[in-house]
C-alpha positions in Angstrom: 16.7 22.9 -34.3 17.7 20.7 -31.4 14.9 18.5 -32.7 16.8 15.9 -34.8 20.0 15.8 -32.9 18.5 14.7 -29.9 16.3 11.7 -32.2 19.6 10.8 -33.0 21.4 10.9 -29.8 17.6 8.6 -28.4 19.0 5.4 -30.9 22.8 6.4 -30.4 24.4 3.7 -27.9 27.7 5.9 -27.3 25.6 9.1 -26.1 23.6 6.8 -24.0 26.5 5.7 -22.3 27.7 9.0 -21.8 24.6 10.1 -20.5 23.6 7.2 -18.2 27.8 7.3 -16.6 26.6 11.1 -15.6 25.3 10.6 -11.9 22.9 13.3 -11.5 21.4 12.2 -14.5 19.0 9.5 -12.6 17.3 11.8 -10.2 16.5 14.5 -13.2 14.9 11.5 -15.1 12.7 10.9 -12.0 10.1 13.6 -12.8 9.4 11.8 -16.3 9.8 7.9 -14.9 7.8 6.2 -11.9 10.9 4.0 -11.5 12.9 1.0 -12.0 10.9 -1.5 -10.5 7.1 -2.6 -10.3 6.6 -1.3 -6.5 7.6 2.5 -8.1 4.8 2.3 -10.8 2.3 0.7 -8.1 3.5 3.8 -5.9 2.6 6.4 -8.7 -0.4 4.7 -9.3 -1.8 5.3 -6.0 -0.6 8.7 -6.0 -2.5 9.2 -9.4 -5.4 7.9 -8.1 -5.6 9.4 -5.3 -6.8 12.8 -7.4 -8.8 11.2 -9.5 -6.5 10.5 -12.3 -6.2 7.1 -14.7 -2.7 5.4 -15.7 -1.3 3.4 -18.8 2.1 2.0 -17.7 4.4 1.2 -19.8 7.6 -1.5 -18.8 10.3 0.4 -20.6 12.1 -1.2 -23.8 12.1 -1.3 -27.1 13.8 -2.8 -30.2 14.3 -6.6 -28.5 16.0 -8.8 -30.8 16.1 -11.6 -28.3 13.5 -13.9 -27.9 14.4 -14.1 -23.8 14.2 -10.8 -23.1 10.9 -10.5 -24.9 9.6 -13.1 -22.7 11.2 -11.0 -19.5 8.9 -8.1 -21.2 5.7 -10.7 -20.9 6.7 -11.4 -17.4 7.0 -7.6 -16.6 3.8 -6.9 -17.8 2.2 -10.0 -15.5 3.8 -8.8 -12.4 2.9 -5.5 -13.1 -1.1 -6.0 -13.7 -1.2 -8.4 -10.7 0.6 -6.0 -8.2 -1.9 -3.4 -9.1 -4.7 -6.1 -8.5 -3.4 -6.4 -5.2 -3.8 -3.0 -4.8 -7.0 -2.6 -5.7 -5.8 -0.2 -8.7 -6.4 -2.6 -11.7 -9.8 -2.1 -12.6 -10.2 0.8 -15.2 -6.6 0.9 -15.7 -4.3 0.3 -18.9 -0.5 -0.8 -19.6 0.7 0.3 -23.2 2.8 -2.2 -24.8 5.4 -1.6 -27.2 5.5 -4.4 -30.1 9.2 -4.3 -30.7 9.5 -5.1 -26.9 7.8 -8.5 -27.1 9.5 -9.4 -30.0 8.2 -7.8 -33.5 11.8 -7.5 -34.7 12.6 -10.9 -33.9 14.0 -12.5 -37.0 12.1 -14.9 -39.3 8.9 -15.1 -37.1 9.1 -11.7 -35.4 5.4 -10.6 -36.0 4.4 -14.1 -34.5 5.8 -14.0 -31.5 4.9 -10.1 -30.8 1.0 -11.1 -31.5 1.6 -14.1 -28.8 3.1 -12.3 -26.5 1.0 -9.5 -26.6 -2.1 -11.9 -26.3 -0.7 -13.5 -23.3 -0.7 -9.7 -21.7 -4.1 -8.9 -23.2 -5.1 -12.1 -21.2 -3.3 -11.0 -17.9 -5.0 -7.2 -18.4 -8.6 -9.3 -19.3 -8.2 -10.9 -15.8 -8.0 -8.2 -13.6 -10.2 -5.5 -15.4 -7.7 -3.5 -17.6 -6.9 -2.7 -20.9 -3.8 -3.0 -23.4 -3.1 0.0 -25.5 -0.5 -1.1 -28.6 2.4 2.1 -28.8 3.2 3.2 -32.6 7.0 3.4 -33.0 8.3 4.8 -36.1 6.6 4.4 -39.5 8.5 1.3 -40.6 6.6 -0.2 -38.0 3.2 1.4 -38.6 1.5 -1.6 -40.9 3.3 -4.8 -38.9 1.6 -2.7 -35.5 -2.0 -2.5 -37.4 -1.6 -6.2 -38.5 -1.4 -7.5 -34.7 -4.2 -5.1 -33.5 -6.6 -6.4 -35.6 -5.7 -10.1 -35.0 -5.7 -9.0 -31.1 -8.8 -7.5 -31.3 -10.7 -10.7 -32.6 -9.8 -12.0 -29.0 -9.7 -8.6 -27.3 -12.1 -5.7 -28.9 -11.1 -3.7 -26.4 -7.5 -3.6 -27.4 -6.4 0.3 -28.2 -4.3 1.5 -30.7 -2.1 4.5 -31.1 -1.5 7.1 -34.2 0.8 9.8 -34.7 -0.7 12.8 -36.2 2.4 13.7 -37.7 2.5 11.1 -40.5 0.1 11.7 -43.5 -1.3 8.4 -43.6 -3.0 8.8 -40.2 -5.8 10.7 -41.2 -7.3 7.7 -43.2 -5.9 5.1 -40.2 -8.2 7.2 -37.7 -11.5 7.0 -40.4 -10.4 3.1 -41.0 -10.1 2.7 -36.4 -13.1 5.1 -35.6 -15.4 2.3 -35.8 -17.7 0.7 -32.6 -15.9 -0.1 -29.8 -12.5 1.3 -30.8 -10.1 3.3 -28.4 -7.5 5.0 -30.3 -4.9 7.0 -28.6 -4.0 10.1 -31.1 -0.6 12.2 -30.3 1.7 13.9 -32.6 4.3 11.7 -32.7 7.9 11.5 -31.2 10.2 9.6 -33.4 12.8 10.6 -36.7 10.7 10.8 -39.8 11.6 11.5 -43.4 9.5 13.9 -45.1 8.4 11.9 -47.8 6.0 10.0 -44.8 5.4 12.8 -42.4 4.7 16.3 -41.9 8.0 18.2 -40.8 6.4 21.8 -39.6 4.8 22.2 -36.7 1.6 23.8 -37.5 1.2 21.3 -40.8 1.2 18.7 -37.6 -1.4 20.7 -35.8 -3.3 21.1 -38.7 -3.1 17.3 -38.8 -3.9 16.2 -35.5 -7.3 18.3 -35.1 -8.2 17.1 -38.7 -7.6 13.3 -37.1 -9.4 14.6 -34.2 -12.2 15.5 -36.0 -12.5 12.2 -37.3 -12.3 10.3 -34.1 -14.8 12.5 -32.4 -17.4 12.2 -35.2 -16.9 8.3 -35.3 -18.0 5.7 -32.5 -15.0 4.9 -30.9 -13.4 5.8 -28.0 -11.3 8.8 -28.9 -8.0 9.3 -26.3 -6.6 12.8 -26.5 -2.6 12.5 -26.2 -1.5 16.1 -25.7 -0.1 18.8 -23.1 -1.1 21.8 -25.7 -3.6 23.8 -24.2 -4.8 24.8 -27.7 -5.8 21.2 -28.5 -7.0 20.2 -25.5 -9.7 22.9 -26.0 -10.1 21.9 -29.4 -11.2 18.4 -28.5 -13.3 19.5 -26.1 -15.5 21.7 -28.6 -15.2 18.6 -30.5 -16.8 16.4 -28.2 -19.6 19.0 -27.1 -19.9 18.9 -30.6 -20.4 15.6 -31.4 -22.9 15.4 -28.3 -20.2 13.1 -26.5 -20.5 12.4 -22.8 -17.3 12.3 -20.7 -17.4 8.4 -20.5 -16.8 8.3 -24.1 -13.3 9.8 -24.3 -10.7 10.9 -22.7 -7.5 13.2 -22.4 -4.0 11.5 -21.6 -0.5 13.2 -20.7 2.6 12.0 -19.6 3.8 11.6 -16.3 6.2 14.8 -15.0 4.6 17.3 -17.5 1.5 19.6 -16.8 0.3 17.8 -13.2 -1.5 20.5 -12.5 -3.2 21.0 -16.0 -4.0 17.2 -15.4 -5.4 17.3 -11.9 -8.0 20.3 -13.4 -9.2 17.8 -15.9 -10.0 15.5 -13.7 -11.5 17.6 -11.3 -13.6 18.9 -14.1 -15.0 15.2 -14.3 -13.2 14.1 -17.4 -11.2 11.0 -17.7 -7.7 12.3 -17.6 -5.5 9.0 -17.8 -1.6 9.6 -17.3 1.0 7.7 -19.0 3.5 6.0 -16.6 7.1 4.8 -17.6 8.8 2.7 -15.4 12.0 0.4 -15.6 15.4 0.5 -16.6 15.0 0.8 -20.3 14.3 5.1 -20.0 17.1 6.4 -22.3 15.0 6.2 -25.3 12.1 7.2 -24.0 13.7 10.0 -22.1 15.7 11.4 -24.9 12.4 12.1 -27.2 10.7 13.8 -23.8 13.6 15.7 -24.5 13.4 16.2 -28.1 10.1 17.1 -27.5 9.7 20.2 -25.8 13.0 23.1 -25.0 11.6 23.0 -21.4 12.3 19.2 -21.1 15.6 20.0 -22.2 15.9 22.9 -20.2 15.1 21.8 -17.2 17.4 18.7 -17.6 20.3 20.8 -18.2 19.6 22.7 -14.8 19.0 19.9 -12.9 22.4 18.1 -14.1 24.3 21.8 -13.1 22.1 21.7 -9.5 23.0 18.1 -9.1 26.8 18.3 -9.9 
């Protein structure tokens, strides 16, 4: 029920305000966020590592519609890649990149400008051994992202892309990306939908994601498993026995601040358990769908804001 409102509240600029004036409200969105700056992300990633588990990063931001900042995204995504080269944590890892960040929603020549600026990151990740993932936003972005991938990926094969189990047109996007060579990220999906695009009940969604599942593990990609439910996470892994697949040849992925310990027991299992890193000051958005996600998010939130008051 608290579903929607909280969607809502993620795009509203008034409740951000409100939210981000409430001063507990920063240390609470620690446990989901590495940070504000670059060092915090490089920090995390040490952490990470330091139990065997993978990152994607992702420089917070979304819906630019100025050609500047999009650049300041680019830049973000440099600095980033080259501190964790420093660091000896760049090989193997991944940053996720947001389209609308980098300038898809520019006007006129949005789409133009995201592909360049997302090639210039491809070329910084090339560099120093990592990868790019493209993020899905909502569906009105879904065949714009799709466009860019597959120019990308005439430069970059390696480039991943991301579907949401929860809109009905994914199940023919994963049989059109489970070819050679293709990582694909597939999670449920965190983002307003009307029902005429997307599956509204949570088990139709469920029902969704292992039939997608199914499809990416029987293909000859690179499937990436985006989920904390336990039930799906053993799912794919029948999957992948299944299919005869090796652990090199997929992997599991969960956000940072939920299920650490779930995470640390796939890795010490010997599969590639990557975890998804926000950092910088762009986190309302994100943060409000971690909310809108799970009751505990929201829970735990609340108590922290009463703790912290």
């Amino acid at each position: 029920m608290l579903r929607a409102p909280l969607l809502a509240a993620a795009r509203s600029k008034r409740m951000r305000a409100l939210i981000e004036a409430v001063p507990a409200t920063r240390s609470v969105v620690r446990r989901f966020v590495s940070g504000s700056t670059t060092a915090d992300a490089v920090r995390v990633a040490r952490e990470l590592a330091a139990d065997g588990r993978s990152i994607t990063i992702d420089h917070l931001g979304e819906d630019t519609t100025d050609a500047t900042q999009a650049a300041g995204t680019v830049r973000a995504y440099e600095e980033l890649l080259s501190a964790l080269a420093d660091q000896g944590l760049a090989a193997g890892a991944d940053v996720s990149v947001k389209l609308s960040a980098v300038g898809q929603f520019l006007p006129g020549d949005g789409e133009d400008v995201a592909l360049e600026n997302a090639r210039k990151i491809c070329a910084a990740a090339e560099a120093v051994g990592a990868t790019v993932t493209l993020d899905m936003e909502d569906h009105t972005t879904t065949d714009s992202t799709l466009a860019i991938l597959r120019e990308l990926r005439g430069e970059y094969p390696w480039v991943g892309a991301v579907l949401q189990a929860y809109l009905k047109r994914t199940e023919q996007d994963c049989r059109e990306l489970s070819g050679p060579g293709s990582r694909v990220r597939l999670c449920k999906g965190a983002y307003a939908e009307p029902s005429s695009v997307a599956f509204e009940d949570k088990a139709d969604v469920d029902k969704s994601y292992v039939r997608c599942l199914r499809v990416l593990m029987a293909g000859e990609g690179y499937p990436m498993v985006a989920s904390h439910d336990p039930r799906m996470i053993a799912i794919a892994k029948k999957l992948a026995a299944d299919h005869g697949r090796e652990p090199g040849d997929h992997e599991f992925q969960m956000l940072y601040g939920i299920r650490p310990e779930e995470q640390k027991n796939l890795a010490a299992e010997g599969r590639t358990m990557r975890v998804y890193v926000p950092c910088g000051d762009e986190w309302y958005g994100y943060f409000m769908r971690r909310l809108a996600e799970r009751p505990a998010n929201l829970a735990f939130f609340l108590r922290g804001l009463i703790t912290r008051s």
